[in-house]
N, C-alpha and C positions, 0 to 999 in steps of 0.2 A: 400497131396501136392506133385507133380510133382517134379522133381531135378530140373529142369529149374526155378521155382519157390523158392527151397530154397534157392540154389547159387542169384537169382534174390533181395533177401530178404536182403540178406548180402550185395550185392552191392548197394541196394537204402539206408542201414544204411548209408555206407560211402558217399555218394551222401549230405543226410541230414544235416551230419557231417559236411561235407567239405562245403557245404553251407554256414552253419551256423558262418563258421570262415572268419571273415572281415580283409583286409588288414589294417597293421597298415601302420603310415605314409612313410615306408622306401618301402613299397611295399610287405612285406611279412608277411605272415599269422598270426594271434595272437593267443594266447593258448584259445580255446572259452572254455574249459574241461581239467579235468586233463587226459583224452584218448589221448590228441595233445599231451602231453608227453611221455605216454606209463604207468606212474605212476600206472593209477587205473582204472578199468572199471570207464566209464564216465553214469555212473546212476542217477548222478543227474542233473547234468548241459547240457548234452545231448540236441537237441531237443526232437519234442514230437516224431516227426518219429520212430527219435532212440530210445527213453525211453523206447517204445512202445516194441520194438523187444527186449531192453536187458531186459525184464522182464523176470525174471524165469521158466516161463512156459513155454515163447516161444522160448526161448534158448535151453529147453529141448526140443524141437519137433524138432527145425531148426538142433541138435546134432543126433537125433533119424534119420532124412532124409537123411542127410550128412555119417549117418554107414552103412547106406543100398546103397547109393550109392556109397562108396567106398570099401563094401561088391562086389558089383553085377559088379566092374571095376577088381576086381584082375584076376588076368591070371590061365587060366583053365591047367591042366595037360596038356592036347593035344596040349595048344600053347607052353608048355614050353617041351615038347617033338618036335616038330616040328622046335625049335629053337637050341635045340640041333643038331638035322639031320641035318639043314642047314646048319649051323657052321661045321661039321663032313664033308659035302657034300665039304663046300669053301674050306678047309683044303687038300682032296684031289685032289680038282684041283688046287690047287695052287704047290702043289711038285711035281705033274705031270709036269707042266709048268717050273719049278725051274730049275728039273732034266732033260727037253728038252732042255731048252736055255741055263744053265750055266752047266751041266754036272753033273752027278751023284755024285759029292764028293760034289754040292754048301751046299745042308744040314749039308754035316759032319762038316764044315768050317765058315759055316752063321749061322748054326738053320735055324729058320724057322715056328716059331710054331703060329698060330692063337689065341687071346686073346677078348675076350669080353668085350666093358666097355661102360659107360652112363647108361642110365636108364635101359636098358635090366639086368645089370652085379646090377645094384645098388636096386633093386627090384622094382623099381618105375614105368615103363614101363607101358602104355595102351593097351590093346586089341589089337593087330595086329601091333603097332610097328616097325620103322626101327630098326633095328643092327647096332650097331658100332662096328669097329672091327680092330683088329690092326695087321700084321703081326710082329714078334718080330723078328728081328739078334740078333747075339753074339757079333757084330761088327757094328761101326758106319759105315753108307754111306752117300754120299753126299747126294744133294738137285734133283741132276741130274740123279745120280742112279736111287734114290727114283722114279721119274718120271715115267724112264726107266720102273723099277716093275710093274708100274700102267699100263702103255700100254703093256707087256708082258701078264697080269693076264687078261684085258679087251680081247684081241686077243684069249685068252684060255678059258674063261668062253663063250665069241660066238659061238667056236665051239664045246660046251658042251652044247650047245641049252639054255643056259643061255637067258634069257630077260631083255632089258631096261638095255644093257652095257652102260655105258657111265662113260669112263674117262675122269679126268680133271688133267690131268696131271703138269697144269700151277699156278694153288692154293696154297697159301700157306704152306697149307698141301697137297701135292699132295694125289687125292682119283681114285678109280672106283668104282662105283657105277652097282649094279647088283642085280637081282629081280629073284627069283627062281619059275618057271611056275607052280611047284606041291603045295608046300605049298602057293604059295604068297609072302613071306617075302621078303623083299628087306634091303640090308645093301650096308652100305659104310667101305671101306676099306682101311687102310692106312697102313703106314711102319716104322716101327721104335719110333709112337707116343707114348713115355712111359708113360708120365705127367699126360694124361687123365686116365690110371692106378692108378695114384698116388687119384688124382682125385675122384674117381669112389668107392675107399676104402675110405676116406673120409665122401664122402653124404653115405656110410652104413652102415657106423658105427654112423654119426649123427642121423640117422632115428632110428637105434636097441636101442640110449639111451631109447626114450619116443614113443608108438607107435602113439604118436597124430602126431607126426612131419611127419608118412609116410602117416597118413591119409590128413595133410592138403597139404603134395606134388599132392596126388591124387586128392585132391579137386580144386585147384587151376591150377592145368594142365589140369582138366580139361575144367573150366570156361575159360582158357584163350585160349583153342583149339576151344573152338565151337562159340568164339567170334571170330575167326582169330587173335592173339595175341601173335599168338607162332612161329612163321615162320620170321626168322631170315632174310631169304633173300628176305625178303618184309619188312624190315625195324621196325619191330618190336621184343619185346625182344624172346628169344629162350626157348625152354623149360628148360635148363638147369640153364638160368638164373631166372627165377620163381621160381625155386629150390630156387638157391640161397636168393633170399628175404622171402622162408620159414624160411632159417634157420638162418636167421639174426633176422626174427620177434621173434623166440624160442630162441633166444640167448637175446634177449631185452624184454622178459617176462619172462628170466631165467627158461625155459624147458629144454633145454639144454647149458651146455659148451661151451668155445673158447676150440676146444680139438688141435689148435697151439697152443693155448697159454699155455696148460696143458703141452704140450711136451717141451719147451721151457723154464721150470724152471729147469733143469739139463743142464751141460755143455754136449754135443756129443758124446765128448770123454771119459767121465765118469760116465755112467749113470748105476745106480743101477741095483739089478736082476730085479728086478720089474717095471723097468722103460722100458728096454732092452724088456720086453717079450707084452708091453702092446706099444710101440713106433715104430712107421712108420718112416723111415729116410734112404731118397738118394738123392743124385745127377744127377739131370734129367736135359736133352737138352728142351727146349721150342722150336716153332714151326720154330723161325726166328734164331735158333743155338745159344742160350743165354744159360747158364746154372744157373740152381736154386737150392736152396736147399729143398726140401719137408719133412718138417718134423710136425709131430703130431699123439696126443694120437688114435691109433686104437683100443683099447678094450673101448667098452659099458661099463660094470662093472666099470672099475677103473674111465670112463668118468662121472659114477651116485654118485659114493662114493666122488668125488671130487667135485662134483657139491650139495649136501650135505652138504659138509662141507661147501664152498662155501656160501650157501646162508644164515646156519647156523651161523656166525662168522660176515656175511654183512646185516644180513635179508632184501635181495632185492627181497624174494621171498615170494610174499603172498600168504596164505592159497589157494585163487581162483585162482591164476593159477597153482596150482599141480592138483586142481579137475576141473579146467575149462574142460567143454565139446569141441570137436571138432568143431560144431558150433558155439559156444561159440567164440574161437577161431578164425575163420573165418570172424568172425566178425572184431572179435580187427584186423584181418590183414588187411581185405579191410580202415578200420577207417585209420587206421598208415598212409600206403601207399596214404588214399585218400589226409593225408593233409602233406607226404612228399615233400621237397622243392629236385627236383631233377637238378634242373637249378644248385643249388646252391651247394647240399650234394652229397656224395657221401658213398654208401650202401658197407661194408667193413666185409663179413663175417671173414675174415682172422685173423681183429683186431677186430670184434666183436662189433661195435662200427660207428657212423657218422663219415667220413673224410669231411674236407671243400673242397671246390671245384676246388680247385688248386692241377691236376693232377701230381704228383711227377715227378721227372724228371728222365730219363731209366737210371739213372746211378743206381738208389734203384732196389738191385736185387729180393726184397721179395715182391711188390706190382703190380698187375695187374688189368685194369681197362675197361671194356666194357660198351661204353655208360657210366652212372653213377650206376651201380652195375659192385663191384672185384672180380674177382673171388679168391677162393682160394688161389691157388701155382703159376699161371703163371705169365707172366711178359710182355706181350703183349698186346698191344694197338689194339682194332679192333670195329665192332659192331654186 
């Protein structure tokens, strides 16, 4: 079987699925299986489509396709050598630039240092991949500075035979955009963007609890790339947000943690040895100069022993899905999602849980909302 064929397999389940469930009289969807709840693999009540695929056999072969194909997508030594150099490469032309236009003391006074984050920094990353990248200060700068930076660095990387400069200085997040002739790679670059840091630690330390969750990112970045599904500025959702409804789906078949909500049982100000060494927690500017607070559990470990107890104490975690297979899995995602009501829900890895569809109002510092999937930490309205 072909990869096109097994991701294809998974999505004619949910096709079946989502057929199979008839609008009640108010307009919205009725429970046709206990899988429209998330409760139970749907083996009985399924159609036949479906029945067909979650039979045990064929979950094994569909898990069997789906490791070789998430085998044969991870990144080769040479791309991640390659991405080092470049980064190494931006770095020195950017303090070259630093140290022409604002004078040899702007490092000692600003920093300056380059930072990798998104899927590159969070291991999830495709074969050849853009960069995200952030220049850090010591110090805040305006909106206008920021700019500024982006048309300094774009002016400097042309005349370092950079290709495909292009800055957008006028973006929300002001970027430049730049493509290196030797290796290929192209990133985008910004200034000051801490959050996506915050971010970025986050989705890797979600992925290190359970290795199925870094398999089903790969699986589904993928499916959602070769369908055009990922391109943000074509109006559909972004890779990062596909992320996101992995780790919402592993949070609602309890594979992994709410690891905010782990951090988030001690006061801030008081928090144990063990809480202190295993706890992410600052104070970051959002894109529009809002400040938030980012806090949650960064260690894997403490996130598995909790989630343990956890399911131990609740038993909302059934035997199949500690051994569910990867395809397995993929399955139950595309099901979910086929018969999620997105008009109406809103997908909340934050709070780990459905929000109704009455987007909160910005005065709530801790929720942010794209389309109808939130992200994490931010606090910004966008798509």
């Amino acid at each position: 079987m072909q990869e096109l064929e097994a991701l294809s397999l998974c999505e004619e389940n949910a096709r079946l699925t989502r057929n199979a469930c008839r609008p009640d009289r108010g307009g919205r969807p009725q429970q046709c299986s206990a899988s429209c709840s998330g409760a139970t693999q749907p083996q009985k009540q399924s159609p036949v489509g479906s029945r067909i695929l979650w039979q045990p056999q064929n979950t094994k072969r569909i898990t069997e396709y789906c490791e070789q194909l998430v085998d044969s997508l991870q990144p080769t030594e040479e791309d991640a050598s390659a991405r080092r150099k470049f980064v190494q490469k931006l770095q020195l032309l950017v303090d070259i630039a630093l140290r022409q236009r604002y004078g040899a003391d702007f490092t000692k006074v600003y920093g300056g240092t380059l930072h990798v984050f998104g899927s590159s920094e969070a291991g999830l990353h495709l074969p050849g991949a853009d960069l995200d990248v952030l220049l850090s200060l010591t110090q805040e700068v305006s909106s206008a500075s920021k700019s500024g930076l982006v048309q300094v660095f774009a002016t400097a990387f042309e005349k370092a035979g950079m290709r495909d400069v292009v800055p957008i200085p006028g973006a929300r997040v002001p970027i430049v955009r730049v493509c290196d002739p030797v290796c290929g790679l192209s990133a985008d670059i910004s200034v000051n963007n801490r959050l996506p840091l915050a971010n970025t630690l986050l989705l890797r330390t979600y992925t290190l609890i359970d290795e199925r969750v870094r398999q089903l990112c790969y699986l589904v970045k993928r499916w959602a790339k070769q369908r055009g599904l990922a391109e943000a500025f074509h109006h559909t959702p972004s890779s990062y947000a596909w992320v996101n409804l992995v780790l919402f789906f592993c949070q609602h078949r309890a594979i992994v943690p709410n690891l905010q909500a782990l951090a988030a049982g001690a006061p801030p100000s008081e928090p144990n040895a063990a809480e202190a060494d295993s706890t992410f927690s600052a104070s970051l500017l959002t894109s529009d100069g809002r400040r938030v607070q980012a806090r949650f559990c960064a260690d894997a470990e403490v996130a598995r022993q909790a989630l343990g107890r956890q399911t131990a104490e609740e038993g909302c975690c059934s035997p199949a899905s500690r051994t569910a297979g990867v395809g397995e899995l993929l399955l139950a995602f595309f099901e979910l999602f086929s018969q999620f009501d997105f008009c109406a829900r809103i997908v909340s890895v934050r709070c780990g849980a459905e929000l109704d569809g009455q987007l909160p109002s910005r005065s709530q510092p801790d929720l942010n909302h794209i389309s109808t999937i939130s992200q994490p930490d931010r606090n910004t309205r966008g798509r």
